[in-house]
ZATITI-451548 format. One record per residue (C-alpha): residue number from 1; residue in one letter; z, x, y. Coordinates in pm, whole numbers, plus 50000, padded with zeros to 5 digits. Each point is the difference from the previous one (the first is absolute). Layout:
<atoms>
ATOM   nupa   vexlum       Z       X       Y
ATOM    NUM        A       Z       X       Y
...
</atoms>
This chain:
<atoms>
ATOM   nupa   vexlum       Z       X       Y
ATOM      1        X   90734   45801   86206
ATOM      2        X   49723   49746   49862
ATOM      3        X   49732   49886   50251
ATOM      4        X   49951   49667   50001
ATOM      5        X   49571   49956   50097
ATOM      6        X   49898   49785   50275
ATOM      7        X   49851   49681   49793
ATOM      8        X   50322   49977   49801
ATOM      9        X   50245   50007   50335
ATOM     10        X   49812   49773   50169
ATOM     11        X   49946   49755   49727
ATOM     12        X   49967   49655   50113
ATOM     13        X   50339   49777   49934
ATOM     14        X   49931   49701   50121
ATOM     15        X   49710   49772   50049
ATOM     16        X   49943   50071   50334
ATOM     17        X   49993   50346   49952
ATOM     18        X   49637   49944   49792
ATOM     19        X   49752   50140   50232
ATOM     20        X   49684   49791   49985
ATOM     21        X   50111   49766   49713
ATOM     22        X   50126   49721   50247
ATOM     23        X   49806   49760   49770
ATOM     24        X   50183   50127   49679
ATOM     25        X   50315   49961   50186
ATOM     26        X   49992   49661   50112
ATOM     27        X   49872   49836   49724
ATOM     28        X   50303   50152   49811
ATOM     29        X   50242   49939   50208
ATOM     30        X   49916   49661   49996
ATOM     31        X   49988   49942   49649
ATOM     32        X   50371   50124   50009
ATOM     33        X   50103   49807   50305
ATOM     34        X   49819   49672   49816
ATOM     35        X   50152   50103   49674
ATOM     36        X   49646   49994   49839
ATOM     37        X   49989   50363   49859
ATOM     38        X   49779   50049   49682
ATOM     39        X   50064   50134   49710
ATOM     40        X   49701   50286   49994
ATOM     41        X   49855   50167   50341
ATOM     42        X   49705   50253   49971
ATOM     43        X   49967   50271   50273
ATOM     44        X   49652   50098   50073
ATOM     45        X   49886   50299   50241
ATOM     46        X   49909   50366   50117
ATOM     47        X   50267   50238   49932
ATOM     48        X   50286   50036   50209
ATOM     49        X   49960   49685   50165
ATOM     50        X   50328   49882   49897
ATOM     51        X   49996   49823   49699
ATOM     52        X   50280   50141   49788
ATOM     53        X   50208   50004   50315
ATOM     54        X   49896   49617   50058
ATOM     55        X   50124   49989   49618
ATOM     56        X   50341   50184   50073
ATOM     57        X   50049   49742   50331
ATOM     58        X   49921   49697   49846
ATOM     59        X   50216   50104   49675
ATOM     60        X   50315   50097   50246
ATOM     61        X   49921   49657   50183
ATOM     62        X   50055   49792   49628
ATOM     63        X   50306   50197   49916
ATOM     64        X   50188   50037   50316
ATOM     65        X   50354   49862   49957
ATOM     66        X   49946   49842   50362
ATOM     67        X   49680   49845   49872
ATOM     68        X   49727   49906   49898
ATOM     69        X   49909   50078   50302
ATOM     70        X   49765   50140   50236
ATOM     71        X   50174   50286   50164
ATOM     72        X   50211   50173   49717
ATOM     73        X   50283   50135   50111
ATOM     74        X   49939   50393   49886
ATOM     75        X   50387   50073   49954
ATOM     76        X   50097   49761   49686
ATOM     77        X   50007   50211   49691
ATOM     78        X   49666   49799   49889
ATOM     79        X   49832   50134   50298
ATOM     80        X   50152   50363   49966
ATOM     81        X   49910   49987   49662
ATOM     82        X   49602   49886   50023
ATOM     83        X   49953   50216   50345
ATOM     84        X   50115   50304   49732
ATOM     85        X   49745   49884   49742
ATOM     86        X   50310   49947   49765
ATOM     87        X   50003   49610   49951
ATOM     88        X   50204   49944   49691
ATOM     89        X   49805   49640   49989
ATOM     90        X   49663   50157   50213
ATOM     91        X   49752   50133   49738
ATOM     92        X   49746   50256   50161
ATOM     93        X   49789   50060   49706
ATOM     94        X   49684   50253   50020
ATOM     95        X   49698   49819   49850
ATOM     96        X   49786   50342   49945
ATOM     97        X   50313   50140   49799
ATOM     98        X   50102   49686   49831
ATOM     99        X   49648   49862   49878
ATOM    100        X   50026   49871   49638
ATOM    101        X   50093   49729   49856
ATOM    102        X   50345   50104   49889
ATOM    103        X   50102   50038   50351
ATOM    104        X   49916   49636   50061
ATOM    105        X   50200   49887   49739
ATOM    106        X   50313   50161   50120
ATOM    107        X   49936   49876   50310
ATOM    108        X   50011   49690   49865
ATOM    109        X   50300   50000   49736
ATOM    110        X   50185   50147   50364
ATOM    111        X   49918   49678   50190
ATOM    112        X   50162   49734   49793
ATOM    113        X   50354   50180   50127
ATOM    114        X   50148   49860   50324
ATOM    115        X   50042   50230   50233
ATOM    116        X   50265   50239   50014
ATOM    117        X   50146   49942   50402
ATOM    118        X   49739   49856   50198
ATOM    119        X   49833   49702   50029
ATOM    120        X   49632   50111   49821
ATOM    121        X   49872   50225   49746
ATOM    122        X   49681   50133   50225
ATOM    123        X   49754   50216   49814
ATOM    124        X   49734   50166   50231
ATOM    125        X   49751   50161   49801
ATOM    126        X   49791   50287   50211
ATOM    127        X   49662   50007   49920
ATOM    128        X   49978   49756   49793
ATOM    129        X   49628   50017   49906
ATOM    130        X   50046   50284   49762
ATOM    131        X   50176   49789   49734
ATOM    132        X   49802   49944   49728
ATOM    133        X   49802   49755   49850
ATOM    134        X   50262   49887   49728
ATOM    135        X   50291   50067   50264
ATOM    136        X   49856   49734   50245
ATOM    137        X   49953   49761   49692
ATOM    138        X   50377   50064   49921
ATOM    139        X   50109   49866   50350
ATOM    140        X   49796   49703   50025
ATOM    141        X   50260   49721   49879
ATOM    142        X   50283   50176   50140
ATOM    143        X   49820   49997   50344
ATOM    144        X   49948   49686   49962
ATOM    145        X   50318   49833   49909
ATOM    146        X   50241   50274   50102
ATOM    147        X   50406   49908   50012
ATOM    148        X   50147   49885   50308
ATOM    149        X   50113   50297   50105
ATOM    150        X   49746   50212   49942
ATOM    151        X   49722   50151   50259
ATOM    152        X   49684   50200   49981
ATOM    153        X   49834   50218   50272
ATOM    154        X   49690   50222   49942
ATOM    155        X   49849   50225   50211
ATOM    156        X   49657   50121   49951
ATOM    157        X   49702   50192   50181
ATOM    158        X   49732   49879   49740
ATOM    159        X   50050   49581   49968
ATOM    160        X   49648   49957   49865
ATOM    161        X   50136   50243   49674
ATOM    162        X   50256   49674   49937
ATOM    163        X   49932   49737   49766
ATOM    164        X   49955   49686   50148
ATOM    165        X   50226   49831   49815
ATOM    166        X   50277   50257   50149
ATOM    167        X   49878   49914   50350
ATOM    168        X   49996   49598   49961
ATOM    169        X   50346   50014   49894
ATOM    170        X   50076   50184   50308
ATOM    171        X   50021   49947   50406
ATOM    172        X   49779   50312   50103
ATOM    173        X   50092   50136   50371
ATOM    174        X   49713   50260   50138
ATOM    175        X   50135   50267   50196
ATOM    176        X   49786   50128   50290
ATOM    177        X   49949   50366   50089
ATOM    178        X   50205   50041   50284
ATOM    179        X   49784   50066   50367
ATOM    180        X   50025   50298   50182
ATOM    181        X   50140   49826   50287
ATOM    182        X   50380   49884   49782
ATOM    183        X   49970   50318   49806
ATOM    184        X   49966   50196   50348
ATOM    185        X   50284   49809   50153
ATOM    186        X   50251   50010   49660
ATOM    187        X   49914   50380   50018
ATOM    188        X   50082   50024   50348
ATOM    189        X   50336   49851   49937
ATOM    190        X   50091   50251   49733
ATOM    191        X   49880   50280   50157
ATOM    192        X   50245   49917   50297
ATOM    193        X   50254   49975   49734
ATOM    194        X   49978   50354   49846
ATOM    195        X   49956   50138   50355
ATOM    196        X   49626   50129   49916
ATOM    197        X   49791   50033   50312
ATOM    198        X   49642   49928   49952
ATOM    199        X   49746   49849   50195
ATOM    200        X   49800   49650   49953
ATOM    201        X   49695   50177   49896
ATOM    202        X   50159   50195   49765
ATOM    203        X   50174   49720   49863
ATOM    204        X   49673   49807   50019
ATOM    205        X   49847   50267   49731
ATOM    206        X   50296   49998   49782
ATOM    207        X   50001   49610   50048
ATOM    208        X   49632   50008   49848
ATOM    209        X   50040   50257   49752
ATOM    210        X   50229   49752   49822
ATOM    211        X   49673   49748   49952
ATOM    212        X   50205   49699   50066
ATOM    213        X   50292   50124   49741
ATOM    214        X   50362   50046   50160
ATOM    215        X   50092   50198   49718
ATOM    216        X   49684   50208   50072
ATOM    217        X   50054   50044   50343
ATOM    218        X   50416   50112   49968
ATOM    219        X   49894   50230   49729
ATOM    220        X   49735   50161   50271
ATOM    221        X   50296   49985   50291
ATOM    222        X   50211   50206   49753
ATOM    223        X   49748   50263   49919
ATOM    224        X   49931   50036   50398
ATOM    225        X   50382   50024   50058
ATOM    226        X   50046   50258   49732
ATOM    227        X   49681   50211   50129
ATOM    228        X   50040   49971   50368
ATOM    229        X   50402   49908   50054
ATOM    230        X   50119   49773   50236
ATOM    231        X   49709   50088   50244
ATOM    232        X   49654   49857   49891
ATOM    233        X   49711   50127   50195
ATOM    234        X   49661   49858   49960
ATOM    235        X   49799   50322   49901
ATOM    236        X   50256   50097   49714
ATOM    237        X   50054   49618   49878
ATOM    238        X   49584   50001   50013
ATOM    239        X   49965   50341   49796
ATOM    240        X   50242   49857   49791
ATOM    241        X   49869   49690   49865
ATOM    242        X   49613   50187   50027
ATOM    243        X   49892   49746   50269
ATOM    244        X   49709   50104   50253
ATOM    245        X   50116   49973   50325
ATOM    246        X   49927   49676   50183
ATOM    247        X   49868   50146   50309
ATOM    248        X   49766   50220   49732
ATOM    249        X   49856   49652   49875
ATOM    250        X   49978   49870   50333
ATOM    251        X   49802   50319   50105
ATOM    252        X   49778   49922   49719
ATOM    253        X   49895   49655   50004
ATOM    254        X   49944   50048   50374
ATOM    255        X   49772   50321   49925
ATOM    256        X   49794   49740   49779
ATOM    257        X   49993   49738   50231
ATOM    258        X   49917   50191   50269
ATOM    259        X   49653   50177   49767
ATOM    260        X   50230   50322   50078
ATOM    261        X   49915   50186   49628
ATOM    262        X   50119   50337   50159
ATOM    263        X   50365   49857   50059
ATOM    264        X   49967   49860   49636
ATOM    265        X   49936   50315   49815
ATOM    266        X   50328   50137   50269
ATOM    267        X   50235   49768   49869
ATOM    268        X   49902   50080   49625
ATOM    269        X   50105   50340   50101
ATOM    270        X   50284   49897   50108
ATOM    271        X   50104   49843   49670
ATOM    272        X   49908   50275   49803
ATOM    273        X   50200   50192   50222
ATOM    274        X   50307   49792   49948
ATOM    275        X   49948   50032   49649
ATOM    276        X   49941   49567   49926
ATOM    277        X   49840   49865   49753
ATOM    278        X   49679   49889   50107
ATOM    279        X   49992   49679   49767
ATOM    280        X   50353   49874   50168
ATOM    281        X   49832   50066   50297
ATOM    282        X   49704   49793   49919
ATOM    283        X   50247   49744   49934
ATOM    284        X   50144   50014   50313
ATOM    285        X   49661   49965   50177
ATOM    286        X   49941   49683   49792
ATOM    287        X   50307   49831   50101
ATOM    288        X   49964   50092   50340
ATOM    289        X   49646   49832   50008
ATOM    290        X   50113   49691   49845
ATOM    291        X   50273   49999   50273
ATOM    292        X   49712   49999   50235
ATOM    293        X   49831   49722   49791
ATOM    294        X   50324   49786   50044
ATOM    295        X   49986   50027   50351
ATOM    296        X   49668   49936   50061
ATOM    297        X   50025   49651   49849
ATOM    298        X   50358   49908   50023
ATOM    299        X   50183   49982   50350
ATOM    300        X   50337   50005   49807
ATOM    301        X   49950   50303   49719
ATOM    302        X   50399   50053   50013
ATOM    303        X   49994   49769   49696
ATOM    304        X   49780   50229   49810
ATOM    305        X   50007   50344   50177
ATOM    306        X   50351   50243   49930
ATOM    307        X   49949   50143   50264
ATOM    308        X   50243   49997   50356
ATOM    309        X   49888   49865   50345
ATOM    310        X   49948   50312   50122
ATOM    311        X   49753   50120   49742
ATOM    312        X   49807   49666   49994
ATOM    313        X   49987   50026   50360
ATOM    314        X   49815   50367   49953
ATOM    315        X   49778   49860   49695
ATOM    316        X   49906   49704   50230
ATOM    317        X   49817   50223   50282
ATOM    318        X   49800   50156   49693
ATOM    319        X   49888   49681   49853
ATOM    320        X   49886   49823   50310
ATOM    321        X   49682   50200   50098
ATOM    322        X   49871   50009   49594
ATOM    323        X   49829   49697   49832
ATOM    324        X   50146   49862   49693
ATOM    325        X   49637   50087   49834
ATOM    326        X   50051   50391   50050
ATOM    327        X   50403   49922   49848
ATOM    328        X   49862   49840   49720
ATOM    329        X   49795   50259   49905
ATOM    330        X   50204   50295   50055
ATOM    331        X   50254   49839   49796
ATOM    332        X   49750   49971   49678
ATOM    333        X   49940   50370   50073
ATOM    334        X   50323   50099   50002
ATOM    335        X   50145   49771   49694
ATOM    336        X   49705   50183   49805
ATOM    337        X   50088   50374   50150
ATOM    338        X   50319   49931   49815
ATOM    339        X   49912   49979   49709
ATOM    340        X   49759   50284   50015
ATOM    341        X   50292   50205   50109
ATOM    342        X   50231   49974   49713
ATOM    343        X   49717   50187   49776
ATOM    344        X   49871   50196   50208
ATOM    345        X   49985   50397   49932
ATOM    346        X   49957   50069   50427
ATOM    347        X   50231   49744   50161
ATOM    348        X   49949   50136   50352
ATOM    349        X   49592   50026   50003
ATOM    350        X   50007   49644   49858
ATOM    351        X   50244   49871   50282
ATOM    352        X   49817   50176   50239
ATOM    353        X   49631   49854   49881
ATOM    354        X   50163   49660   50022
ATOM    355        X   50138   50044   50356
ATOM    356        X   49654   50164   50137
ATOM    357        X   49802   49699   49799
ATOM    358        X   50219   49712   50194
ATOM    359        X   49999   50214   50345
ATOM    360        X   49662   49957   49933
ATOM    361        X   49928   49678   49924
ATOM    362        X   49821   49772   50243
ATOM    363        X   50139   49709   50149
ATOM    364        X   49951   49687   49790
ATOM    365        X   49863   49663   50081
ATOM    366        X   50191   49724   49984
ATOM    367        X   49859   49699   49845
ATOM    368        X   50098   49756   50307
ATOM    369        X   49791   50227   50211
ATOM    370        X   49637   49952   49791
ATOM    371        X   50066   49650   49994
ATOM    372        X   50016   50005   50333
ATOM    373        X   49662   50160   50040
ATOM    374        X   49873   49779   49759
ATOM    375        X   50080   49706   50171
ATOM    376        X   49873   50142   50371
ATOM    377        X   49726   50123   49787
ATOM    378        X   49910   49584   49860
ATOM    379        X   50063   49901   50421
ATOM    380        X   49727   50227   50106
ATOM    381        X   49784   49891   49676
ATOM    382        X   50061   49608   50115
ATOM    383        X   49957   50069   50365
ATOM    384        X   49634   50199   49982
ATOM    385        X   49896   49839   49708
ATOM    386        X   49866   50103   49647
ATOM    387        X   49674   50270   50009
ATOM    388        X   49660   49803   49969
ATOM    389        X   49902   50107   49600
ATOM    390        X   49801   50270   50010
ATOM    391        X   49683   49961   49736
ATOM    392        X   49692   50138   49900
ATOM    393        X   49750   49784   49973
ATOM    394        X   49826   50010   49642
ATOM    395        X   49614   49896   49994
ATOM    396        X   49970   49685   49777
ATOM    397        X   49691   50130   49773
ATOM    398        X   49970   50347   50016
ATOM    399        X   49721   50189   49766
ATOM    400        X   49861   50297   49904
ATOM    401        X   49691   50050   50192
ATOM    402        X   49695   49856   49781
ATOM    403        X   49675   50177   49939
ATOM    404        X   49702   49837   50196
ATOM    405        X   49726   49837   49813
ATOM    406        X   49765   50226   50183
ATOM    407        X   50123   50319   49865
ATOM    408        X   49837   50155   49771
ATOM    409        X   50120   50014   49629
ATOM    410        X   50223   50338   49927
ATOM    411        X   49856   50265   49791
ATOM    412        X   50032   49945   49594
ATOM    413        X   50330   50264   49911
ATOM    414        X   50264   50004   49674
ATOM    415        X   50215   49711   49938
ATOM    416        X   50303   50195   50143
ATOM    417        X   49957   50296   50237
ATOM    418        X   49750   49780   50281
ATOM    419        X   50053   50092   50381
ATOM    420        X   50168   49669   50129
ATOM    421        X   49791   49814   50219
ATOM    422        X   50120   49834   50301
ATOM    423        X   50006   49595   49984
ATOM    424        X   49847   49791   50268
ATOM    425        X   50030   49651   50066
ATOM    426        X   49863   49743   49802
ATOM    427        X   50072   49698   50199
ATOM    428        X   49669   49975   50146
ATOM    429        X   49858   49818   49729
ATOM    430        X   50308   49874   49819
ATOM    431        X   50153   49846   50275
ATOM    432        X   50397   50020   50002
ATOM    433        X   49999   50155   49633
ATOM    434        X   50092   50379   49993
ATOM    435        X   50210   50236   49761
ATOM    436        X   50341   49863   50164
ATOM    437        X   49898   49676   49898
ATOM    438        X   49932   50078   49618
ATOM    439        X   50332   50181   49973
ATOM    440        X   50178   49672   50131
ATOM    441        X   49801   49797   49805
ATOM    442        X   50044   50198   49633
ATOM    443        X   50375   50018   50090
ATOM    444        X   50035   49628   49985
ATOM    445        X   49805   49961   49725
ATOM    446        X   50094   50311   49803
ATOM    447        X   50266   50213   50151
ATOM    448        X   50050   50322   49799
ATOM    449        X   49623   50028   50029
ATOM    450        X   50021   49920   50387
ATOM    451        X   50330   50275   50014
ATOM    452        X   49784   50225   49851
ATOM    453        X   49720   49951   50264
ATOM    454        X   50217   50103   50314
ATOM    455        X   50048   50318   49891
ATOM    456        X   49612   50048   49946
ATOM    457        X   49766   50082   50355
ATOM    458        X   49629   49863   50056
ATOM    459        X   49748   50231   49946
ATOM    460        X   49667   49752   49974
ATOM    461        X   49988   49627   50070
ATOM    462        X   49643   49888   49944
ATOM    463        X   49944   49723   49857
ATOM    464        X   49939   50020   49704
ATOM    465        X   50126   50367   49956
ATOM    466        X   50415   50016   50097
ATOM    467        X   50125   50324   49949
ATOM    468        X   50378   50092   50025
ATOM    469        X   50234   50354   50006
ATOM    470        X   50268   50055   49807
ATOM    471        X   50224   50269   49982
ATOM    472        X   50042   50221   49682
ATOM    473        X   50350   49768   49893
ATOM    474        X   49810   49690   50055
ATOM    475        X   49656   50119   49892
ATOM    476        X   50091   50079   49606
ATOM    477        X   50161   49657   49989
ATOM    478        X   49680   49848   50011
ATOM    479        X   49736   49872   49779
ATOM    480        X   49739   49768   49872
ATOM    481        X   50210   49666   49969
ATOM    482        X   50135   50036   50394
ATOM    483        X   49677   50087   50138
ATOM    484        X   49880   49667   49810
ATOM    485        X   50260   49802   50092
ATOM    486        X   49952   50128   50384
ATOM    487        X   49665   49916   49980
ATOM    488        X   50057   49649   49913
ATOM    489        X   50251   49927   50299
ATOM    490        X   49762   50172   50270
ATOM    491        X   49711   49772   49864
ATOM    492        X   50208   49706   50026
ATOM    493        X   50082   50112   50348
ATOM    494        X   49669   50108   50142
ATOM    495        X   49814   49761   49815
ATOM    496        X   49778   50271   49956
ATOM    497        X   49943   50222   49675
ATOM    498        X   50177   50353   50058
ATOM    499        X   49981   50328   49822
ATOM    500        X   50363   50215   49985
ATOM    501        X   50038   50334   49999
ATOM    502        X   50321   50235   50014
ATOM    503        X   49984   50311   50140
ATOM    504        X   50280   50287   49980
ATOM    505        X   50102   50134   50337
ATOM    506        X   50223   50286   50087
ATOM    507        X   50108   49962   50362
ATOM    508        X   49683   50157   50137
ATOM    509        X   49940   50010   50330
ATOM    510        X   49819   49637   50087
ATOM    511        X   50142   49849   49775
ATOM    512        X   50108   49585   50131
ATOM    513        X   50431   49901   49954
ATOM    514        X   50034   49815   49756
ATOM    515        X   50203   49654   50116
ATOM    516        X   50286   50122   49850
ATOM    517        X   49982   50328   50237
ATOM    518        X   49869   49789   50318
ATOM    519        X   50315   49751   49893
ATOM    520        X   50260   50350   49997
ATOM    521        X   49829   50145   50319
ATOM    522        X   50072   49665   50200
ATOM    523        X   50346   49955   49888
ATOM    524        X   50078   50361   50084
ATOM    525        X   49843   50008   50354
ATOM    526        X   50180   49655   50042
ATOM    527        X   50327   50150   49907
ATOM    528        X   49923   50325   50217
ATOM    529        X   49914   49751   50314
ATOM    530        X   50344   49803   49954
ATOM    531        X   50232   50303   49979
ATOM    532        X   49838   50136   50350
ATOM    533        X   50083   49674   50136
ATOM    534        X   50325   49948   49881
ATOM    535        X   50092   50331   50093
ATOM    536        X   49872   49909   50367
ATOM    537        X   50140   49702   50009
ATOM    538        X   50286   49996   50295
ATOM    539        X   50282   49762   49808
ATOM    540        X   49919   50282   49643
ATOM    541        X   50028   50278   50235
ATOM    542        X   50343   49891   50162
ATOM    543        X   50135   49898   49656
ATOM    544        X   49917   50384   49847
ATOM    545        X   50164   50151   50310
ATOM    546        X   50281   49774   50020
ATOM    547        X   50072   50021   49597
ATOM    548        X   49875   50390   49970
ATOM    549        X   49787   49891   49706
ATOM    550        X   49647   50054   49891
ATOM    551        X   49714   49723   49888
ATOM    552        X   50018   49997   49603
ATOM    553        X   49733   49705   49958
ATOM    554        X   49773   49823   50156
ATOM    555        X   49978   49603   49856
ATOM    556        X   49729   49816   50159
ATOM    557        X   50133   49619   50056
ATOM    558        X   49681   49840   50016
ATOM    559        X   49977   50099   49636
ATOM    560        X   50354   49881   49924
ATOM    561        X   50298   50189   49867
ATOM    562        X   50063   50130   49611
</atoms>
């Protein structure tokens, strides 16, 4: 006795029989019932969505001898004869077996015939994207211009593979994959048929095993039936399609929520122990997070979840305590845990290190809440009002200390090696002149000489003897032409004849800054006094401990920003 599989006895007949293709249908049937059918139709969509049997319909609909019409009758010999896939005038032609060129020309010396007995010569042509090049070519101008009694119907999964001058000369129909909801209930109804007792969440896994495919799903229903009889129980239909079981993800995603990593590594045991694949688990986890995604944002996921009330009422009390921060992110790390997983030499420890890291993970932020400190944050800054500027105050002409005129003159020593001297003042008798002054007044004159200057100290200022430290960097750039040139400009701004001599210094002890220095020490205990006010200032301290965050940089805003 032959057996007769579930997607070929329960083939659609009729329009109305095309579960989820209610679009499809209607537009056809009312191209019949206006008369208006075309001459070339192109069936696009997933597999086993119904697109040959749309084909099979719509040919039995042209060639009914009670027709054309929309409900064919199923019992003329027309109908008999397409139903049985042996339409003398119903072409069903292969297009991955018949792919040359050659083909296409038979096809085409076969068309100019009338039909045999019925009222069309139909050719449906089944994946149609695998004719070649040079076969497509061959069909243009018959496509085009075909005989009056001649129709075309291709089905394909891959339209973008046609040319486009096949799909202009065509009306294209997209089929949808079908929704777990129809695919549950069709299922339901054949189930009830056959006298199979199942329950709806076993016939909610077989449902989405199928992936939106009818032909999927019937092929799964007859594998269950054949492994587990007449009876399906959940565990056996679950072992057999190597699904985790759903309260096994539930107990997972709520050991993660719940910072639980001791019930995490439990429930990997618990897989290994049931002998699943860890990566189909993974899976699993992933599309029970985006579930939980869905929900969060959408109050009506049935659209876009295939999953039944009851389980979306259950996934529901898990998403409402998490934010959709923490989802987002466990999703990434999961998605990426996935992939690790198909290469991975110790599936287990890796599934295992993933499940501790996200049990682990701290709650996130979400970006609505910092902008809500921010703004309370601005109220507080608006309502006590911006911190005075805190500066230190720099002297407006600060020198070296000059020698006194009283002093008496330093020992004679070597041109280099001479203990430094300190300078005193000599503003007594040159009034508001000093060594500050001469710097200021050789950098507008000549500034690489006056550059030069800052980073020398006074040693001796008087008149007519000015004698000035430099450093062993600065020292051996110096000679005979600068000290001339030097002398000129402190003449012209003493008005007084002056003597210049360079000294090399070494840092010892005694030793005046040099303006440069005095200029770096200022800044620096300027800098040091604004960070130990900032960080005592009440509105900084509040914004650290309300942010968590740490003082990077201190910009002074008397000075102006960079």
């Amino acid at each position: 006795m032959s057996y007769l599989v579930l997607a070929r006895k329960w083939r659609p007949q009729l329009f109305a029989d095309l579960i989820g293709q209610e679009h499809v249908s209607q537009t056809l049937m009312n191209a019949i019932s206006a008369d208006r059918v075309h001459h070339a139709f192109l069936f696009t969509g997933a597999r086993g969505v119904g697109k040959t049997s749309a084909a099979r319909i719509f040919a039995k609909a042209l060639n009914c001898q009670q027709g054309p019409t929309t409900e064919p009758c199923g019992v003329c010999p027309s109908c008999v004869e397409i139903t049985a896939s042996q339409g003398i005038d119903v072409f069903e032609i292969d297009g991955a077996s018949n792919t040359g060129v050659d083909d296409i020309r038979e096809l085409r010396e076969n068309i100019r015939y009338l039909p045999a007995q019925s009222r069309y010569k139909i050719f449906i042509i089944d994946e149609v994207h695998m004719l070649s090049i040079n076969a497509f070519n061959a069909l243009l101008k018959t496509l085009e211009e075909p005989p009056a009694h001649a129709k075309f119907i291709f089905a394909t999964t891959e339209p973008h593979k046609i040319p486009i001058t096949i799909l202009s000369r065509c009306q294209r129909f997209d089929f949808r994959k079908i929704g777990l909801g129809p695919l549950q209930g069709h299922l339901r109804h054949i189930v009830t048929q056959e006298n199979i007792q199942i329950s709806d969440v076993g016939l909610s896994m077989v449902a989405r095993s199928g992936g939106g495919s009818m032909r999927d799903a019937l092929s799964t229903l007859d594998q269950v039936i054949a492994f587990c009889g007449e009876q399906i129980d959940d565990d056996s239909l679950q072992g057999l399609l190597g699904l985790v079981s759903r309260r096994i993800l539930l107990d997972c995603i709520e050991a993660i929520l719940t910072r639980d990593a001791r019930q995490a590594l439990a429930v990997v045991q618990r897989v290994d122990e049931h002998g699943h694949s860890f990566r189909q688990f993974c899976r699993q986890l992933v599309e029970l997070v985006r579930a939980l995604v869905i929900l969060k944002v959408t109050d009506q996921p049935e659209d876009l979840l295939d999953y039944a009330e009851v389980e979306l009422q259950e996934l529901r009390s898990l998403a409402t305590p998490v934010s959709l921060e923490d989802l987002h992110r466990l999703l990434s790390l999961l998605i990426r845990s996935e992939a690790e997983l198909a290469v991975s030499n110790y599936p287990r420890l890796t599934m295992e290190m993933v499940l501790v890291k996200l049990a682990s993970l701290p709650r996130g932020i979400e970006v609505a809440s910092l902008v809500k400190k921010l703004e309370a944050l601005e109220r507080r800054l608006a309502g006590g009002g911006l911190p005075a500027p805190v500066s230190t105050p720099v002297p407006a002409a600060t020198s070296a200390p000059a020698p006194s005129l009283d002093s008496p003159p330093p020992p004679a020593q070597g041109p280099e090696l001479k203990k430094p001297e300190p300078a005193v003042a000599a503003a007594v008798d040159m009034g508001e002149k000093s060594w500050l002054g001469l710097v200021e007044f050789i950098n507008q004159r000549r500034r690489p000489l006056g550059s030069r200057l800052e980073h020398g100290c006074l040693l001796l200022l008087k008149l007519p003897k000015l004698r000035i430290g430099f450093p062993r960097q600065y020292y051996n750039l110096l000679d005979n032409d600068l000290r001339d040139a030097l002398e000129v400009l402190a003449r012209e701004y003493f008005t007084s004849d002056v003597k210049v001599e360079f000294q090399l210094v070494n840092g010892e002890r005694g030793t005046p800054p040099s303006l440069h220095e005095e200029r770096v020490q200022l800044e620096t205990d300027r800098q040091k006094k604004l960070k130990e006010n900032a960080e005592q200032h009440p509105m900084v301290k509040t914004a650290v401990e309300i942010f968590g965050g740490t003082i990077e940089e201190i910009k002074p805003i008397d000075k102006g920003f960079v």
